[in-house]
N, C-alpha and C positions, 0 to 999 in steps of 0.2 A: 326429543323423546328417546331416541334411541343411548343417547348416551345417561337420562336418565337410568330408564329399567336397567341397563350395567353397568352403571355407578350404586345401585341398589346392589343390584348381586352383589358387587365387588365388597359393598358396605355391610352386607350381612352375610358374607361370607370371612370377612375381620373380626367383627364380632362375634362369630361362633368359633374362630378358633380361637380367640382371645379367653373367650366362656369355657374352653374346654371341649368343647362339642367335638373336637375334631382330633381330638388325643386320645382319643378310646382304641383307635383301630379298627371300627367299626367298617362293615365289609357294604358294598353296592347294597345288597338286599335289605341291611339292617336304613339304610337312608332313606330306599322306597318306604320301609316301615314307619321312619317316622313321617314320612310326609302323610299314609296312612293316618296315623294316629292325629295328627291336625284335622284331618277329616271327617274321622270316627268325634273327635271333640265336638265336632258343627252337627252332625247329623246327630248327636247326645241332646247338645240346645236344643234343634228344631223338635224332638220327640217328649222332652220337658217342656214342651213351650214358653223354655226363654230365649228362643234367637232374638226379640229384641230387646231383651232386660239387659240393663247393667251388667259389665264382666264384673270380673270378682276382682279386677285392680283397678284401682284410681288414674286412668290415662283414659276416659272421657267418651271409651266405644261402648259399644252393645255386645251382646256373646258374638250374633253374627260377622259383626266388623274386626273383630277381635281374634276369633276362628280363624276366617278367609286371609286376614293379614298374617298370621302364622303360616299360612297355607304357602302363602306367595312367599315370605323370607324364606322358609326352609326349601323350595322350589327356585330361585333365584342364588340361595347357597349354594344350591348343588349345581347349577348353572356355570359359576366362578369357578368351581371343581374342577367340572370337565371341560371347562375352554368354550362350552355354550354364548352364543352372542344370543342374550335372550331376546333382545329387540328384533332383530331380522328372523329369528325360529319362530316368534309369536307371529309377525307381520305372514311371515311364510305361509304359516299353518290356517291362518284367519283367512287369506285370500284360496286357498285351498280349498278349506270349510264350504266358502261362498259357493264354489261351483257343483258341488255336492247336490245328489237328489234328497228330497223329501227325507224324515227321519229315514235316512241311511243306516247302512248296518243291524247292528242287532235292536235299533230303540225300537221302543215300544209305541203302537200307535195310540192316539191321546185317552180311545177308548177302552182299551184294554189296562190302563195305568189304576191301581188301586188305592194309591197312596190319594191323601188329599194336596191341593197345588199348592205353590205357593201364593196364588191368588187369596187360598182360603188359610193362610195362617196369618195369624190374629198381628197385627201392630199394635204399636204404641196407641 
């Protein structure tokens, strides 16, 4: 596994400089931005109620899958970037997570969330 997820970086981090992505000179904050903008794409579906319709290209996902996977190339490019081992930072962060109280931090408790869940958006 680990040498998966940075064989992934490593691979779409090829790929975006080969695409050009990476000849802009495009500074740290514009990179968060597009990882943003991946994001902003998925909460666009979920508010159309197409996260599970067909993307608009022929490679066989739904907006959702298609979103999320952008999420993770452009998050796993920047990873290659900066010398990130993204296998051991996720494995890190995940066993971290575990020990954590109850929504921690600023989340919200389930009663006070106004939004509807993902229990209640509609599938296929």
């Amino acid at each position: 596994m680990a040498d998966l997820l940075n064989e992934l970086a490593h691979r779409a981090h090829e790929n975006a400089v080969r695409h050009g992505f990476w000849s802009h000179g495009l500074a740290f904050g514009d990179r968060i931005a597009l990882l943003h903008e991946e994001l902003s794409e998925l909460y666009n579906a979920w508010r159309k109620g197409r996260l599970y319709d067909q993307c608009d290209k022929s490679i066989g996902l739904n907006c959702a899958e298609e979103e999320l996977a952008d999420v993770l190339i452009r998050a796993l490019d920047l990873c290659e970037t900066l010398g990130v081992d993204a296998h051991a930072a996720i494995l890190a962060k995940m066993k971290y997570n575990e020990s954590r109280p109850h929504l921690h931090g600023d989340a919200q408790c389930p009663g006070e969330i106004q939004d509807e869940t993902l229990d209640e958006v509609p599938r296929d």
